[in-house]
N, C-alpha and C positions, 0 to 999 in steps of 0.2 A: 504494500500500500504506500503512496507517494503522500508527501503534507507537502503541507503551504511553502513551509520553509526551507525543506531538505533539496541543498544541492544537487543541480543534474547538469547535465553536459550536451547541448546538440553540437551535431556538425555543421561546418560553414561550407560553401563550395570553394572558399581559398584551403579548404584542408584542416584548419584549426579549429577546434571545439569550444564552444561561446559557454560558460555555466551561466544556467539561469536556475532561474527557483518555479516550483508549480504555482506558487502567485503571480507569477508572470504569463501562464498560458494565454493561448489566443492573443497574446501583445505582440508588440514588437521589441527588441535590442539594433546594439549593435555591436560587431563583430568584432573584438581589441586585438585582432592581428593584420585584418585588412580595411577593417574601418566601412563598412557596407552593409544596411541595414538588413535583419535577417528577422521573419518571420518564425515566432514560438507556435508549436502547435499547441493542438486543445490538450485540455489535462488528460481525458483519455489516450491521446497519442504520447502525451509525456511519459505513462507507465514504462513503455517501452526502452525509452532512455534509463529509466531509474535502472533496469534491470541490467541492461548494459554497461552504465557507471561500476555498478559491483564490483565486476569482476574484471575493469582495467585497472592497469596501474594507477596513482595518484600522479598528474604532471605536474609539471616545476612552473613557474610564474614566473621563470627566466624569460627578461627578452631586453633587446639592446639596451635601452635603459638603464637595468639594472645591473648588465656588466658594464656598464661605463662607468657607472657609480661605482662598482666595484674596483675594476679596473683601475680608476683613478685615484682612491682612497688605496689602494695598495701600494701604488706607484707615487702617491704623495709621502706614504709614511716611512717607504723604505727609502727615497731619496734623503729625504729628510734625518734620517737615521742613518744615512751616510756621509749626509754633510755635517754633523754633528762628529761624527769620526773621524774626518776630513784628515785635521791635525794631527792626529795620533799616527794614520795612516801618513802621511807626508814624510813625519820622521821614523816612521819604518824604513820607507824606500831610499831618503836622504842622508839621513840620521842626523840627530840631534847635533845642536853645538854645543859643545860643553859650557854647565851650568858654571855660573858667577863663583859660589864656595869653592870648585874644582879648579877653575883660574886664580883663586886668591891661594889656594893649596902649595900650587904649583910656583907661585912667585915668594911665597913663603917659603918653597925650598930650594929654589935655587939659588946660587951663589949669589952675594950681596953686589959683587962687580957685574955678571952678566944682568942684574936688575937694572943698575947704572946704565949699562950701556944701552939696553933695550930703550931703557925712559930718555936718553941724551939723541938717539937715535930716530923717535916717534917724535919727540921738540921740535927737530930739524928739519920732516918732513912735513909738518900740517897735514892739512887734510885736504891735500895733493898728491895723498900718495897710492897709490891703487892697494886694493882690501888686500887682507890678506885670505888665503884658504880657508881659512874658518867664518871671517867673516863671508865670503862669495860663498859656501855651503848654507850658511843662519839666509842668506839673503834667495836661493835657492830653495829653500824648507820652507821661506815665507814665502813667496810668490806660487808655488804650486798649492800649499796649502789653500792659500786666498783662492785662486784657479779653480780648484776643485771644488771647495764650499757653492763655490761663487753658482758653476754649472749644476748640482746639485742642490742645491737652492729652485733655479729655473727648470729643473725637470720637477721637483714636487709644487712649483708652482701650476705648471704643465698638467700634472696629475689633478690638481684641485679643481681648475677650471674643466677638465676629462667629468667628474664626477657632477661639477655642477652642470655640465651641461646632459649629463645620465639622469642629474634628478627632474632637468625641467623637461628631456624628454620621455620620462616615465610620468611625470604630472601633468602633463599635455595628452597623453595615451590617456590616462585617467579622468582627466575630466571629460575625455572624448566617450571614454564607455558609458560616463553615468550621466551622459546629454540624452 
């Protein structure tokens, strides 16, 4: 026996199956995959779907949409979650420049004359004088780090506007079934 309220399913001639309810018999819908109005039949002819529904599978309520939104929301968060690691990742590949303690360490232990000379040495040349390796490494760590955040950043940007535009075309589908 069919009620008012229990879900049923006909078929569309685009192939997709419309659920309508037996309080909708003898009305009309319309059709949320090709959008073309489709004629319910009468409640006696509903039976026959009811019996039908049984024993298919449950479908999925997947449709572009909703992988966009999907799609985009994953591709937001993993970006996102890549740019946030950016830096870590940057002095993997480049490797760090040694921290400030480990330079003070270092000039702490070295001879009191080779300090002289270093410090008499950097006076004479200001700051005309090209980096040294470590600095062109620090300046190397920071430019690709920036780089990468930077593009990573612009794909989960990329991803959000994916997603918003999955919600307004699953909200556009929607208001179109229930016109």
């Amino acid at each position: 026996m069919v009620t008012t309220d229990q879900p049923l399913s006909i078929p569309c001639s685009c192939g997709a199956r419309v659920r309508v309810t037996a309080g909708q018999a003898g009305g009309r819908t319309i059709c949320s995959a090709c959008g073309q109005p489709l004629d319910v039949p009468r409640l006696r002819d509903l039976t026959a779907h009811a019996a039908d529904d049984r024993g298919a599978p449950a479908r999925s309520e997947w449709d572009s949409g909703r992988g966009m939104m999907f799609a985009g929301c994953a591709l937001a968060a993993l970006a996102a979650l890549a740019a946030l690691v950016a830096q870590p990742l940057g002095a993997a590949i480049i490797g760090r420049p040694p921290e400030p303690r480990a330079i003070r360490e270092g000039v702490a232990a070295a001879p009191i004359a080779a300090v002289h000379a270093a410090y008499t040495q950097a006076s004479h040349e200001g700051l005309g004088r090209p980096p040294s390796a470590v600095e062109v490494r620090l300046q190397q760590y920071s430019r690709l780090a920036k780089s990468v955040a930077a593009v990573l950043w612009v794909v989960a940007t990329i991803g959000g506007l994916v997603a918003c535009a999955g919600f307004a075309l699953r909200s556009a589908g929607s208001s179109r079934d229930h016109a």
